[in-house]
N, C-alpha and C positions, 0 to 999 in steps of 0.2 A: 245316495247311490250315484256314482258316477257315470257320465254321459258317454255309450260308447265309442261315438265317435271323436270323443274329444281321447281318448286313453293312445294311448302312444308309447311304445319300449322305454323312452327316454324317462317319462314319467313311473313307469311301470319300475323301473328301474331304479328309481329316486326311495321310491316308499319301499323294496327291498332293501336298499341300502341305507333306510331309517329305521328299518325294524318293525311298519306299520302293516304287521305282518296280515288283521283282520281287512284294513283298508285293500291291501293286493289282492285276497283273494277277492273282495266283491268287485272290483274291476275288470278281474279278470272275468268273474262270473259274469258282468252284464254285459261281453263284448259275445257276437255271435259266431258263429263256428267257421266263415271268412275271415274271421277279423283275427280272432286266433292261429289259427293258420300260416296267415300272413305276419302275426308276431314272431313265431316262431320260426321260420324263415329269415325274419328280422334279424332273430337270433342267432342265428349258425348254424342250429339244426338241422340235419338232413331230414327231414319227415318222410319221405320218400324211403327210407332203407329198411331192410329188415327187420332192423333193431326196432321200430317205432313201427310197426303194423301192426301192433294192437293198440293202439293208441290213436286210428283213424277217427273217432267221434270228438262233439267237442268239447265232451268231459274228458276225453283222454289229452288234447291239445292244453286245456284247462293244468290240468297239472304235469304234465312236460314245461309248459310255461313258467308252472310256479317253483317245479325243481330246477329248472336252470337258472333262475332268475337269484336262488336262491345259494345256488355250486358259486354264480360269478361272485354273490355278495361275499361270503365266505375266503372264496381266492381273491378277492381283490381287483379280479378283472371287472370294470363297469362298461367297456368300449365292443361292441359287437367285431365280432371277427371281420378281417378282411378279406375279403375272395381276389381270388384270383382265379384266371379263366383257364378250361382244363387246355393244354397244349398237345396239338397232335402232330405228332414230329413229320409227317406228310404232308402239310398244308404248311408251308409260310404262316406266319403270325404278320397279322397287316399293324402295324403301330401308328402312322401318320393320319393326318387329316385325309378324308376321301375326295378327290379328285371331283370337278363340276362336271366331269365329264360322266361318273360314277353317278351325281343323285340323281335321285329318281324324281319323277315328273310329277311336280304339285298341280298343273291346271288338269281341266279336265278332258283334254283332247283325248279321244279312247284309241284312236290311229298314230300316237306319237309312241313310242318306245317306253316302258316304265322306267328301266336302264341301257345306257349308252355305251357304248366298247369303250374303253378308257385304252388309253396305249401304251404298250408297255414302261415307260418312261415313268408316266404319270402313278403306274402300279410299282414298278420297282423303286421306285420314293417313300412308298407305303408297306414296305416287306420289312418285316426284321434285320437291321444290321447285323447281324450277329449269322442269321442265311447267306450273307455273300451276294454275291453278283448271280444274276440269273438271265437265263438266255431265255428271247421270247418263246419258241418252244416246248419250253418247258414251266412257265408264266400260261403259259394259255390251254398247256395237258392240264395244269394244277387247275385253272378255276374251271375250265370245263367237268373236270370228275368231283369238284367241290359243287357247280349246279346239276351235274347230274344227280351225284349223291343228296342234294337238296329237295329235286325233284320230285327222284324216286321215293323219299321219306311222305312229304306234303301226297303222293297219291296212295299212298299204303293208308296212313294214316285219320287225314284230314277228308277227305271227299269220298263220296260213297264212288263207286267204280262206274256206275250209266250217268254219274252227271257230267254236265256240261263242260264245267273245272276240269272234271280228271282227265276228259277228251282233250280238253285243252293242253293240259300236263303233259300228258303221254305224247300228244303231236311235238311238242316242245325237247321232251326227253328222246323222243327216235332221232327230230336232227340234231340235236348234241351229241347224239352217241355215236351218230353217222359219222359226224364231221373229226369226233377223236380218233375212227376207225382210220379216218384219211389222215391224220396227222401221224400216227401211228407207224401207218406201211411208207411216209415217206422217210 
């Protein structure tokens, strides 16, 4: 029986592509319902979509695995798809190295800033070529509605609404919202 943590797409992939059709499925079989999961993601799979909601358990993951593994041997595809990130034609696409001025703070001072204003210089070095020239103005309406929209995601979501986070959140998302109010009317 094979070790699950040693099973890997790549390997998974090799004994589809040898025909050792019993060996696949006990691999597949001893890996747990994470590890599958995360295969299949490996794989290109949206498991997330419609298409695949009955298939939440990890016998259903189990054989989504072992038919796709089985589509690419057949097509000839053995290389996992390549993503690319969804583009939202409202946000600049940041391409370059991020600015020192941008990372965020490894020690542990809790009174230092986690991120630093970066200037626009340092940001529009980091924008898509292909967006043009951008005046600070509109560099700083975009990342401001990109953390407010961040904000507001992280307190819907992630933090229950009386903790301490979401207090924190919400103080953080009224002055951003403030402050776009004031860029706004100028």
């Amino acid at each position: 029986m094979t070790d699950p943590t040693s099973v890997t797409l790549e390997l998974l992939q090799s004994m589809s592509d040898e025909n050792r059709t019993e060996e696949l499925q006990a691999a597949i079989a001893a890996c747990n319902f994470m590890k599958l999961r995360l295969l299949c993601q490996e794989l290109g799979v949206r498991i997330r979509s419609n298409k695949y909601q009955a298939y939440q358990t990890k016998d259903g993951y189990a054989e989504i695995l072992f038919t796709e593994l089985k589509a690419k041997t057949m097509h000839g595809d053995a290389s996992p798809p390549s993503h690319t990130p969804a583009k939202n034609p409202r946000v600049p696409v940041l391409t370059g190295p991020v600015p020192e001025a941008m990372a965020t703070s490894e020690e542990g001072d809790a009174s230092a800033p986690a991120a630093h204003a970066a200037t626009s210089d340092e940001l529009g070095c980091m924008l898509n070529p292909y967006v043009g020239p951008v005046s600070k103005d509109i560099l700083e309406r975009t990342l401001l509605m990109v953390s407010i929209e961040k904000a507001g995601r992280a307190l819907k979501e992630l933090f229950h609404p009386d903790s301490e986070a979401a207090k924190i959140i919400r103080a953080e998302l009224t002055s951003r919202l403030e402050r776009l109010k004031r860029l706004q009317q100028e």
